[in-house]
C-alpha positions in Angstrom: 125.9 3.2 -28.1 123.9 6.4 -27.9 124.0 8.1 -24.4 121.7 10.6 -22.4 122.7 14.4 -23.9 121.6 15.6 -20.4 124.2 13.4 -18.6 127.5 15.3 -17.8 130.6 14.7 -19.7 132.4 13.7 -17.2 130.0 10.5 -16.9 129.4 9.9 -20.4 133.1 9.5 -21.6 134.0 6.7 -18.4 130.4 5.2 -19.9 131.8 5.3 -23.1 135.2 3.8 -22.5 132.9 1.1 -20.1 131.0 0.3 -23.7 134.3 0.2 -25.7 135.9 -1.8 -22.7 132.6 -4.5 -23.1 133.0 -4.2 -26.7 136.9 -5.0 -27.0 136.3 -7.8 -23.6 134.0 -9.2 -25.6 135.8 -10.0 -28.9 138.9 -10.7 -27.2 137.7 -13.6 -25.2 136.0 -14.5 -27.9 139.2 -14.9 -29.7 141.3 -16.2 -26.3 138.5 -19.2 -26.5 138.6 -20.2 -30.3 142.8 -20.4 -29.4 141.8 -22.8 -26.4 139.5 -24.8 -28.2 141.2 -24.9 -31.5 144.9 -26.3 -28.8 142.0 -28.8 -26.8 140.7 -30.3 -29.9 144.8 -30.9 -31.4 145.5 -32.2 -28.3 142.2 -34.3 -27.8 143.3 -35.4 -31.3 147.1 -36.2 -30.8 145.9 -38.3 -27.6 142.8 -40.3 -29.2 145.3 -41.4 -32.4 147.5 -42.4 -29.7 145.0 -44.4 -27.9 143.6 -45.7 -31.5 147.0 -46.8 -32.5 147.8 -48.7 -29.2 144.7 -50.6 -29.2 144.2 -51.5 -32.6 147.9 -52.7 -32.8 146.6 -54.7 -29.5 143.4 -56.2 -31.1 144.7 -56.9 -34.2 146.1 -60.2 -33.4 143.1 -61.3 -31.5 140.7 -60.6 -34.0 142.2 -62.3 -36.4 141.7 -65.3 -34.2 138.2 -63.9 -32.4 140.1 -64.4 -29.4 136.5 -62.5 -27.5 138.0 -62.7 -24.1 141.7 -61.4 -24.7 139.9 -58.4 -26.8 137.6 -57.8 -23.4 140.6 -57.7 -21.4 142.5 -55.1 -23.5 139.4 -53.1 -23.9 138.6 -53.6 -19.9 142.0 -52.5 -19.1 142.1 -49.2 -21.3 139.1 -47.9 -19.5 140.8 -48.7 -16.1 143.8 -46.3 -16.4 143.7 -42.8 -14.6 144.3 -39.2 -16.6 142.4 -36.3 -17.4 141.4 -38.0 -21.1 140.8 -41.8 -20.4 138.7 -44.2 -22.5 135.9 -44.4 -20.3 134.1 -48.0 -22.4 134.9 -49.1 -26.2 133.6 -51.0 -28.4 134.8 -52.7 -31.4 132.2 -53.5 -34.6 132.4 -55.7 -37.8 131.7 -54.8 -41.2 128.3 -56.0 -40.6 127.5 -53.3 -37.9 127.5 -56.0 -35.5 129.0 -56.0 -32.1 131.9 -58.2 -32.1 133.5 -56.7 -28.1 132.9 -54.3 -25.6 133.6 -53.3 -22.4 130.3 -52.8 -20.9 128.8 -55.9 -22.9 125.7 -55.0 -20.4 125.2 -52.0 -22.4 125.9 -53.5 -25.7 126.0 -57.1 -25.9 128.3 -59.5 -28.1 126.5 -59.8 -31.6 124.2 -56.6 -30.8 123.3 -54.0 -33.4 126.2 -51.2 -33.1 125.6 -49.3 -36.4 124.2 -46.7 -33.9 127.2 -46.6 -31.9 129.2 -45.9 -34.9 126.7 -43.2 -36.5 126.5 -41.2 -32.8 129.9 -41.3 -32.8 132.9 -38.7 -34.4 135.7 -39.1 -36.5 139.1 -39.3 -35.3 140.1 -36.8 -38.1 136.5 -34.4 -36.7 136.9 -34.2 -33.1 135.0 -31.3 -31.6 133.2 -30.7 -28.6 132.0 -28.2 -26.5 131.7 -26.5 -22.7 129.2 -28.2 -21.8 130.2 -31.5 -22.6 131.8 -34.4 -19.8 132.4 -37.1 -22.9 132.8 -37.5 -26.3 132.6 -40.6 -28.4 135.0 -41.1 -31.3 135.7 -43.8 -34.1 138.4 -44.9 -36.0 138.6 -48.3 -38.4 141.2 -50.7 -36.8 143.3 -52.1 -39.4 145.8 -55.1 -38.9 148.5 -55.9 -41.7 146.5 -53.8 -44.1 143.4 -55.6 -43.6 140.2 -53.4 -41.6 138.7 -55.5 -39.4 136.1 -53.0 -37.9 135.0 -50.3 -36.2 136.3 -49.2 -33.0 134.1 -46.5 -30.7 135.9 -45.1 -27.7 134.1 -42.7 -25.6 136.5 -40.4 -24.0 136.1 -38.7 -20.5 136.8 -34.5 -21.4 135.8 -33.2 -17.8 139.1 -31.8 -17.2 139.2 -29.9 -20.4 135.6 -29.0 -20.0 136.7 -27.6 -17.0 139.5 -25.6 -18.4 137.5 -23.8 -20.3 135.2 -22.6 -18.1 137.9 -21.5 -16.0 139.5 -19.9 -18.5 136.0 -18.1 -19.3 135.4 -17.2 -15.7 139.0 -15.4 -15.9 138.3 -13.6 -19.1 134.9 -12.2 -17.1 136.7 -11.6 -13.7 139.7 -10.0 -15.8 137.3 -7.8 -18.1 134.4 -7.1 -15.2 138.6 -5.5 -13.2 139.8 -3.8 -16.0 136.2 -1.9 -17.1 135.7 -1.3 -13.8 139.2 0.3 -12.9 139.0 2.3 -16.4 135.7 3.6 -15.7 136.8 5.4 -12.3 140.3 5.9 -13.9 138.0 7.8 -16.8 135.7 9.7 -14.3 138.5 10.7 -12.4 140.8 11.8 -15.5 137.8 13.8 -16.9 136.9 15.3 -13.8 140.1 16.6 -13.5 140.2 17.6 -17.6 137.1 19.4 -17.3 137.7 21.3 -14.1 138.6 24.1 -15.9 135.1 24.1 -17.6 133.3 23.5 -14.7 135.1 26.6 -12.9 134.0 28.8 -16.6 131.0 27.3 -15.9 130.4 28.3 -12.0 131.8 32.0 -13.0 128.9 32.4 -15.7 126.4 31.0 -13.2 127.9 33.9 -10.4 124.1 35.4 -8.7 123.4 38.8 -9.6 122.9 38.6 -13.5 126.1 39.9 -14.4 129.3 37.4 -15.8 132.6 39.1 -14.7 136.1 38.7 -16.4 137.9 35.6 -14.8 141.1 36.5 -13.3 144.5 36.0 -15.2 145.6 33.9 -12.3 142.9 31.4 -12.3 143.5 30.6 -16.3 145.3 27.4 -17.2 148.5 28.6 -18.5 149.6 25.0 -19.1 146.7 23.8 -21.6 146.8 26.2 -24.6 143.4 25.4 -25.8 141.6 25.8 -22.4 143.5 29.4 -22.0 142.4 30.7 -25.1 138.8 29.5 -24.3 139.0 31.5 -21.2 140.7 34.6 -23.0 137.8 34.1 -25.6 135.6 34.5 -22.4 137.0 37.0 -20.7 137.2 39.3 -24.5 133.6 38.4 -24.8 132.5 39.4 -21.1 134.1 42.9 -22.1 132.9 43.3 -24.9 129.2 43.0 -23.5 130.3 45.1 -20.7 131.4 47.9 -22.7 128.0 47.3 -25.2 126.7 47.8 -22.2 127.5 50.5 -20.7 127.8 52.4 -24.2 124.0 51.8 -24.5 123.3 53.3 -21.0 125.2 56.5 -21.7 122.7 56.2 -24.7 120.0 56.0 -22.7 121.3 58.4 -20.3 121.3 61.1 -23.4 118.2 59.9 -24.8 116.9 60.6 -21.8 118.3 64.1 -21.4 117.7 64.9 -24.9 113.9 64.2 -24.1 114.0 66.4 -20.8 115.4 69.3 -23.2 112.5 69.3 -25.4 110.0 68.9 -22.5 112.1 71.6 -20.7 111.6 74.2 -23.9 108.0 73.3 -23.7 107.3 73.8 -20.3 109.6 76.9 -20.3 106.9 78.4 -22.5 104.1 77.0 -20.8 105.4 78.8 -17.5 107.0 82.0 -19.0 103.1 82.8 -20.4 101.2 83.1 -17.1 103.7 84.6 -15.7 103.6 87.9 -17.5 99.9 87.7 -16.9 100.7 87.1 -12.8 102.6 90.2 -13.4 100.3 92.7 -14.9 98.0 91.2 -11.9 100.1 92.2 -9.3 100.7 95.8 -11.5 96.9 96.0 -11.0 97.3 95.3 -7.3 99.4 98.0 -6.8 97.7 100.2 -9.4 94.3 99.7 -7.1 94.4 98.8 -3.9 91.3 101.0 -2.6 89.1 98.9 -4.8 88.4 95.6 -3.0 86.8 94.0 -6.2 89.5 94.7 -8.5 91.9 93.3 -5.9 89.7 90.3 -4.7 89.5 89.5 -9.0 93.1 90.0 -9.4 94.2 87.7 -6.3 91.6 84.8 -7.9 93.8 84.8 -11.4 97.1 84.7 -9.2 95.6 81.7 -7.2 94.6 79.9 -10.6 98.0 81.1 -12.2 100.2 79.7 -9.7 98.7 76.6 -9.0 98.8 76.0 -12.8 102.9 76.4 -12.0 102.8 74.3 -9.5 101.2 71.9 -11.4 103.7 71.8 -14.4 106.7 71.7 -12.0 105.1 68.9 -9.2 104.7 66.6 -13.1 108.1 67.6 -14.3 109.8 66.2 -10.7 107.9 63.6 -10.4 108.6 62.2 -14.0 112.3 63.0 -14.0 113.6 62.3 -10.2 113.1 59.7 -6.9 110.8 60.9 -4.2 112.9 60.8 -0.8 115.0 58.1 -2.7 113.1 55.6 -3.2 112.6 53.4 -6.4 109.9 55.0 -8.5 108.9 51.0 -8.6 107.2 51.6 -5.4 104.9 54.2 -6.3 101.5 52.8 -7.9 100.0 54.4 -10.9 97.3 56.5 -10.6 94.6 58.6 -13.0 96.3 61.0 -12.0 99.8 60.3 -13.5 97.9 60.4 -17.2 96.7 64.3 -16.6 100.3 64.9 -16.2 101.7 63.0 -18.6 98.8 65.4 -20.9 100.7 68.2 -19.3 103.8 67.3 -19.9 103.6 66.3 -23.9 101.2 69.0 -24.6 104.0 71.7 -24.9 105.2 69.7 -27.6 102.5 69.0 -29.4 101.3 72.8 -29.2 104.7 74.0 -30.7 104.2 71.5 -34.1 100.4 72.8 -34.1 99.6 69.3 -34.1 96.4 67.3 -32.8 96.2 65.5 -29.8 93.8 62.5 -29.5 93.4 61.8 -26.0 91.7 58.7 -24.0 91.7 57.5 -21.1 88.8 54.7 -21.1 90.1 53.8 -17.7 89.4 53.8 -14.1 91.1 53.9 -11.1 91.2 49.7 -10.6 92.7 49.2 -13.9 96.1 51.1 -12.3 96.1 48.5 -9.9 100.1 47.2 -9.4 101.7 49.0 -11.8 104.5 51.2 -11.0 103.4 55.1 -12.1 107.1 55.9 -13.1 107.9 53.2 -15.6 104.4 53.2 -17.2 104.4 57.0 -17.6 108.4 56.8 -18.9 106.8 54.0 -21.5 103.9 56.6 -22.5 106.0 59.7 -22.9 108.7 58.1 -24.9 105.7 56.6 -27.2 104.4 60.2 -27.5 107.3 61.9 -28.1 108.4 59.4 -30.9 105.1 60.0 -32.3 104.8 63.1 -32.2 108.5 63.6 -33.9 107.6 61.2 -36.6 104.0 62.5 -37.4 105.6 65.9 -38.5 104.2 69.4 -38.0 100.1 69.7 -38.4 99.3 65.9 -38.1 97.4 63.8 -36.0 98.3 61.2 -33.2 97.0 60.2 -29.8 97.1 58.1 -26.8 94.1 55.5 -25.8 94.5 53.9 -22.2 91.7 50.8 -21.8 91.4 47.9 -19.6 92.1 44.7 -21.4 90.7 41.6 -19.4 93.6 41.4 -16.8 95.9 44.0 -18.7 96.1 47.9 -19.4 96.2 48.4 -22.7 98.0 51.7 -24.2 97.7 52.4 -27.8 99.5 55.2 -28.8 98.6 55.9 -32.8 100.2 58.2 -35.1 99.7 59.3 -39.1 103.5 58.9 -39.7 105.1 56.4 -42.0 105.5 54.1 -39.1 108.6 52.1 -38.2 111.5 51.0 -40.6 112.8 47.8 -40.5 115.9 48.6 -39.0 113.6 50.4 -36.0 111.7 47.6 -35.3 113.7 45.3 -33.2 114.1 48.3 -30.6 111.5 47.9 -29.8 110.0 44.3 -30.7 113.1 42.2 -29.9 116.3 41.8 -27.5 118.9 42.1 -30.0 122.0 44.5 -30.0 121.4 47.9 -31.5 123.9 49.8 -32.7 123.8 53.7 -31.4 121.7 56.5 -32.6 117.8 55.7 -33.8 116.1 56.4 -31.2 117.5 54.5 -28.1 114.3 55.2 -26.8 112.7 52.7 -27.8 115.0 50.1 -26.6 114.3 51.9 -23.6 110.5 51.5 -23.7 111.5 47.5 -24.8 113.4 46.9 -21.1 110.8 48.8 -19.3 107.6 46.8 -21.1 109.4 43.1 -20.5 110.7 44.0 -16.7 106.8 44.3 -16.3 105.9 41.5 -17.9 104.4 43.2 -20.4 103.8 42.7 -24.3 104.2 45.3 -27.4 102.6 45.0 -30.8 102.7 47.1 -33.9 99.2 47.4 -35.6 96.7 49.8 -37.4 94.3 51.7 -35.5 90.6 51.5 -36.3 91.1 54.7 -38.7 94.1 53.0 -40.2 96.9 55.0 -38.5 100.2 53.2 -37.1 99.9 52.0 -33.7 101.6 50.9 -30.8 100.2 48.6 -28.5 101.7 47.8 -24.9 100.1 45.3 -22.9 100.6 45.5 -19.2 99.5 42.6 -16.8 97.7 44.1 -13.9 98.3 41.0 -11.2 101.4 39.2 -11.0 104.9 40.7 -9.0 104.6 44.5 -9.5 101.7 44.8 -6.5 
């Protein structure tokens, strides 16, 4: 019997035990009606010789003398006597197959052709019958003083036993139809109460939020060894996870960090250079203050100087920290955030004297519903693997287009590209182990919580590329 997988346990196994119950019910009435029949037909037999032996010692004499009216009476008066097996008519037959008596000599006249009595008829060492039958007819050879003298049909009235055994089946259903159904809900309920343990692992691993916590010590069944160590097994595996966990968000966490420190150098340098020009401007200020064009000149560069600081700072904040605490999430991506994210790797990519490539094939409806922070987190951490893999002197770039309903950013670089041990990072959710640029992972969570896609290609001049895939419609609006 093959049952549903979906179908709880706790269903299948009463189900199961119902089968083996139908099964076992099955073959032991079976077996409880071959006994009944098998004690029926000995006791049909013991009764029939009896009732053979009585009348043939009866007829004998009579015979002999073809006394036809004394025969008729002993046959008439054998199928007048009450009991639940009775000769119901007989007939007795010569050698000849002719008719010599019977009882309903209506039926089967004196002298009448009874070789098919004796033919339909069974042996009195063959009786067998079944359920559905009311009569049987049986024949025996009457013998007097060692001398046949014919054969003698009896058809016997069986209702009663008929009726025992469909009794006895009716019991045997009633009995089997009790005991499946009282060790089906007997089952259910011993197995809902066997796998309540599982079903309470089960709701704790189910618990909203996204998060499995440890079951408590108290709510562990002390009493079944192997369901406790199930639950210990749990419990070591839930911490585990947990501290996988958080070990790869401290990685993150300095991953992060690390990447602020090299922006920080960058920008450090890309601040501390206007500012010694701002200050020979204001020297000059001070220097000449009678001549209006030489101050009017010198307060234009200061303008231009410091809102070049402002600009590097405003980017640096915005990629690094929550406006008025709110999700970065919330804030859309605009042009905008790609001329800072320019202004932010460019540091970088000025200290390694290497060459930027930079694209935006974009316009401002192909930001639509994406969140600036995590796409520009996605970019730089692109760029700044790219950059530290392409090595002092090369060439990499960025390339931001619009892909039917996706942004598309390809970030290329002339490095050796990823090893295999790199890859999943990026391409897959499995663990990583710490150290190898965590990053990457980090760019992984980022690209899937938008619904995103990342593929590893050539560019069209044959350098390694990245390719992120960002859906423009869908929950981030």
């Amino acid at each position: 019997m093959r049952l549903p997988l979906a179908m709880p346990l706790s269903l299948r196994v009463p189900l199961l035990v119902a089968g083996l119950m139908v099964l076992m019910g099955i073959v032991a009435s079976q077996l409880v009606l071959s006994a009944l029949n098998r004690a029926q037909v000995r006791q049909l037999t013991d009764l029939a010789e009896i009732e053979f032996r009585a009348l043939s010692t009866s007829l004998g004499p009579y015979v002999q003398r073809d006394d036809i009216w004394e025969m008729f009476d002993i046959l008439d008066r054998a199928t007048l006597r009450e009991g639940s097996f009775r000769p119901i008519s007989a007939a007795l037959v010569d050698a000849r197959g002719r008719v010599m008596v019977s009882s309903l000599p209506e039926a089967h006249p004196i002298g009448s052709n009874g070789a098919g009595l004796v033919e339909e008829a069974i042996r009195l060492d063959d009786i067998r019958f079944d359920a559905a039958s009311e009569r049987i007819a049986v024949r025996n050879t009457v013998v007097w003083q060692g001398r046949p003298l014919g054969q003698l049909v009896i058809d016997f009235d069986v209702q009663e036993f008929a009726a025992e055994r469909r009794r006895a089946l009716f019991s045997l259903l009633l009995g089997n139809a009790a005991a499946i159904l009282i060790l089906s809900v007997a089952g259910y309920a011993l197995m809902r109460r066997v796998l309540a343990p599982v079903r309470r692992l089960t709701r704790e691993m189910e618990q909203p939020g996204g998060t499995p916590q440890p079951i408590a010590e108290a709510l562990i069944p002390a009493r079944d060894a192997e369901l406790a160590q199930l639950y210990h097994n749990y419990n070591g595996l839930i911490l585990a996870v947990q501290a996988r966990t958080a070990t790869e968000r401290r990685l993150a966490e300095r991953e992060r960090y690390v990447s602020l420190g090299r922006l920080a150098g960058g920008l450090a340098h890309e601040i501390n250079n206007p500012l010694g020009g701002l200050l020979n401007t204001v020297d000059t200020i001070r220097t000449y203050p009678d001549r209006p064009d030489v101050v009017r000149d010198s307060a234009e560069l200061l303008e231009r100087g410091l809102k070049h600081l402002r600009d590097v700072s405003r980017t640096t904040l915005d990629m690094h920290r929550n406006d008025d605490g709110a999700s970065p999430e919330k804030v859309q991506l605009a042009l905008q955030d790609f001329d800072d994210l320019h202004l932010l790797i460019r540091p970088e990519i000025e200290r390694k004297a290497q060459i930027l490539d930079w694209r935006i094939e974009a316009d401002g409806s192909c930001c639509k519903g994406l969140p600036a922070g995590s796409v520009r987190q996605i970019a730089l951490n692109l760029l700044l693997n790219a950059a530290a893999v392409t090595g002092p002197g090369g060439k990499l770039g960025l390339r931001v287009k619009p892909d039917g309903d996706s942004l598309c950013l390809c970030v290329w670089d002339a490095g050796p590209g990823f090893s295999d041990s790199v890859k999943p990072r990026l391409l897959s959710d499995e663990p990583v182990e710490p150290g190898g640029g965590l990053g990457l992972r980090v760019v992984r969570d980022l690209v899937k919580s938008l619904g995103g896609t990342i593929d590893l290609g050539r560019s069209v001049h044959g350098q390694n590329e990245v390719r992120v895939r960002l859906p423009l419609r869908g929950r981030h609006v």
